[in-house]
C-alpha positions in Angstrom: 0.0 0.0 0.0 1.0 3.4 -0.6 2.7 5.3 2.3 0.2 8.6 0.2 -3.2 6.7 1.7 -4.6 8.3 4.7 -7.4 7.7 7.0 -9.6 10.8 8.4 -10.7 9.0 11.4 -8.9 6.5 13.7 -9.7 4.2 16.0 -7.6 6.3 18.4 -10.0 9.8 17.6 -12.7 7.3 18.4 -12.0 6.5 22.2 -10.8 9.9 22.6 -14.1 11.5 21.4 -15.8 8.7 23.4 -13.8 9.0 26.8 -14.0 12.9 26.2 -18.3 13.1 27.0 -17.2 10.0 29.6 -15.2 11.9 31.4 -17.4 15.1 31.1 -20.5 12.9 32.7 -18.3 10.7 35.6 -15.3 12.9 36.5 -14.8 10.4 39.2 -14.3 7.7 37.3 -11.4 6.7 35.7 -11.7 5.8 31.6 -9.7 3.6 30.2 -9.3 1.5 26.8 -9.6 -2.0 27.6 -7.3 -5.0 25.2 -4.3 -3.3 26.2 -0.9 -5.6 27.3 0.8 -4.7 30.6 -1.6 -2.9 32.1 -3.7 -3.8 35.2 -7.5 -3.5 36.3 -8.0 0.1 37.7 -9.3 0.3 41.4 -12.6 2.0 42.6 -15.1 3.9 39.5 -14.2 3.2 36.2 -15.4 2.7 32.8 -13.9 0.2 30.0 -14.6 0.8 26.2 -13.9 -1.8 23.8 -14.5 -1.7 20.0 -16.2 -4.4 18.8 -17.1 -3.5 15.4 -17.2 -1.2 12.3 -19.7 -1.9 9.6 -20.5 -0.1 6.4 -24.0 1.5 6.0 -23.3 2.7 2.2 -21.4 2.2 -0.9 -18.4 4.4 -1.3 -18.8 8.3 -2.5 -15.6 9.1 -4.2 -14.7 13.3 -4.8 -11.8 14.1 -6.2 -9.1 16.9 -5.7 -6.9 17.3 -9.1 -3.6 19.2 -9.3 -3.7 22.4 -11.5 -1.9 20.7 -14.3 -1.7 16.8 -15.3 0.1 15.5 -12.8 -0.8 13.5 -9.5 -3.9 14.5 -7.4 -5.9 13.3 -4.3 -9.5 11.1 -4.3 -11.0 11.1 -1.3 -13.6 8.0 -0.5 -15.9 7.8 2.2 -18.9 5.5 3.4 -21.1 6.2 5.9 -19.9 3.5 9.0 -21.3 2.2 11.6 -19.3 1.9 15.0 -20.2 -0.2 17.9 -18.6 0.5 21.3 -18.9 -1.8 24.2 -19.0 0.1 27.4 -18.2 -1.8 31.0 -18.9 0.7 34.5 -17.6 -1.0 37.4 -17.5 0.5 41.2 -20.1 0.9 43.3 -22.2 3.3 41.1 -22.2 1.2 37.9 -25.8 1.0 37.7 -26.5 4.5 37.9 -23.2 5.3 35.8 -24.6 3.2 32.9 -28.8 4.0 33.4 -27.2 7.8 33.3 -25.0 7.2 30.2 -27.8 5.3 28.3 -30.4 8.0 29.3 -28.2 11.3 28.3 -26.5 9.5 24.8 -30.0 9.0 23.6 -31.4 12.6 23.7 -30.4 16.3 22.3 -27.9 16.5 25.4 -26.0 13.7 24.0 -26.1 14.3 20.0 -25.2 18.2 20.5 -22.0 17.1 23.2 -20.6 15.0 19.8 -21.4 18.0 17.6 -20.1 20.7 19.8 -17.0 18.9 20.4 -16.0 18.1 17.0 -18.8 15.9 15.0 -16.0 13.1 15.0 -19.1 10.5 15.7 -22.5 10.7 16.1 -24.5 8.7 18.6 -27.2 6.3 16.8 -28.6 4.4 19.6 -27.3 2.1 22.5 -28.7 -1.4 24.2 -30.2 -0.8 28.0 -27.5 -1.7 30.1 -27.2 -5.6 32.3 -25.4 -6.3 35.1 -22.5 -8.5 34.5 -21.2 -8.4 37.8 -17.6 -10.2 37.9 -15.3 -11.6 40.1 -12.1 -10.5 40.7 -8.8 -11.8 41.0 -9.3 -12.2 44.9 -12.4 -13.7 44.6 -14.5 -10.6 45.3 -17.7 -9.5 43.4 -16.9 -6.5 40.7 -20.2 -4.5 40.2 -20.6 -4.1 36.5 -22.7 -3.2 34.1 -22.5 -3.7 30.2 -23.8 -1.9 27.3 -23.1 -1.2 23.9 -22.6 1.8 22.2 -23.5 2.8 18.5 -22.4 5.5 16.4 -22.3 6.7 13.1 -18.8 7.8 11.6 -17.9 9.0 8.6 -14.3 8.1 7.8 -12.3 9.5 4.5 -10.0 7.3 2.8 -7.0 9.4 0.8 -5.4 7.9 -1.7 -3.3 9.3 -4.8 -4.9 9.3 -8.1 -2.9 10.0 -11.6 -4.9 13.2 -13.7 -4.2 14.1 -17.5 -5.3 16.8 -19.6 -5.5 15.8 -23.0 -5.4 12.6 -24.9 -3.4 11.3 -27.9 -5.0 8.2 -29.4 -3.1 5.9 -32.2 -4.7 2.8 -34.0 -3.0 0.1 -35.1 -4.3 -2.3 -38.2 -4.0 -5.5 -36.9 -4.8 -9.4 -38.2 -6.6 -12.0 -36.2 -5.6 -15.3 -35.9 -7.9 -16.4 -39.3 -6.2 -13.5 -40.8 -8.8 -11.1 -41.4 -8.3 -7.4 -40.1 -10.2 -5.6 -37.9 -11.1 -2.8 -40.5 
């Protein structure tokens, strides 16, 4: 692949946006990315995102950006894509961390916070949250309560892309195999 191809939207600018309006709601609570190596269970209040999954809602929508003269340009294609989120709350306030979350992300409050902040997603909808209470490593109950997040994104994919500006076209009599020419 071409070191020219860029993405508009990472997974990184995801959790950030996320975890942003997290830790505007619960600034208690600690937010953290869960899947990563090395790094142990927080103590107390805290909330784990984990990205599940991103699916495409559309076909691609290509626009172009051409240099001023032949020469090498810029197409930009996007797809509107939909982004699901798991979201774990653990510590004693779980429950009303999640029933708070799911409540807010599903109303004005929660759509303008996105938009205000950058329009990087767009919350769709989320599941009701369920209590997935754990147990820990010393054999303790972890309150915890599960849902998932979904949001729209709309991610641009950069890549170069050759222009011209005019055209010179040759032919060329040629035989086929049973010798007759393609005049």
């Amino acid at each position: 692949m071409s070191a020219n191809v860029t993405l508009s939207i990472t997974e990184s600018d995801l959790y950030k946006a996320l975890g942003d309006f997290l830790q505007g709601l619960f600034v208690d609570a600690q937010i953290e990315r869960t899947q990563q190596n090395g790094v142990p269970m927080p103590q107390g209040e805290f909330i784990a995102m984990t990205s599940l999954n991103s699916a495409g809602l559309s076909t691609a929508v290509v626009k172009y950006s051409p240099p001023l003269e032949a020469g090498l340009g810029t197409q930009h294609i996007t797809r509107t894509t939909r982004w699901e989120c798991q979201l774990d709350f653990f510590g004693d306030n779980a429950e009303r961390n999640s029933l708070m979350f799911a409540t807010l992300i599903r109303s004005e409050f929660g759509t303008s916070a996105f938009r205000c902040s950058g329009g990087v997603l767009t919350p769709l909808y989320c599941s009701d949250p369920r209590q997935t209470t754990m147990i820990n490593g010393e054999w303790q109950y972890e309150p915890r309560w599960t849902l998932e997040f979904i949001a729209q994104i709309k991610p641009v994919v950069s890549a170069p892309l050759a222009f011209f500006d005019n055209v010179t076209i040759k032919t060329t009599t040629t035989e086929s195999i049973d010798g007759n020419s393609n005049q």
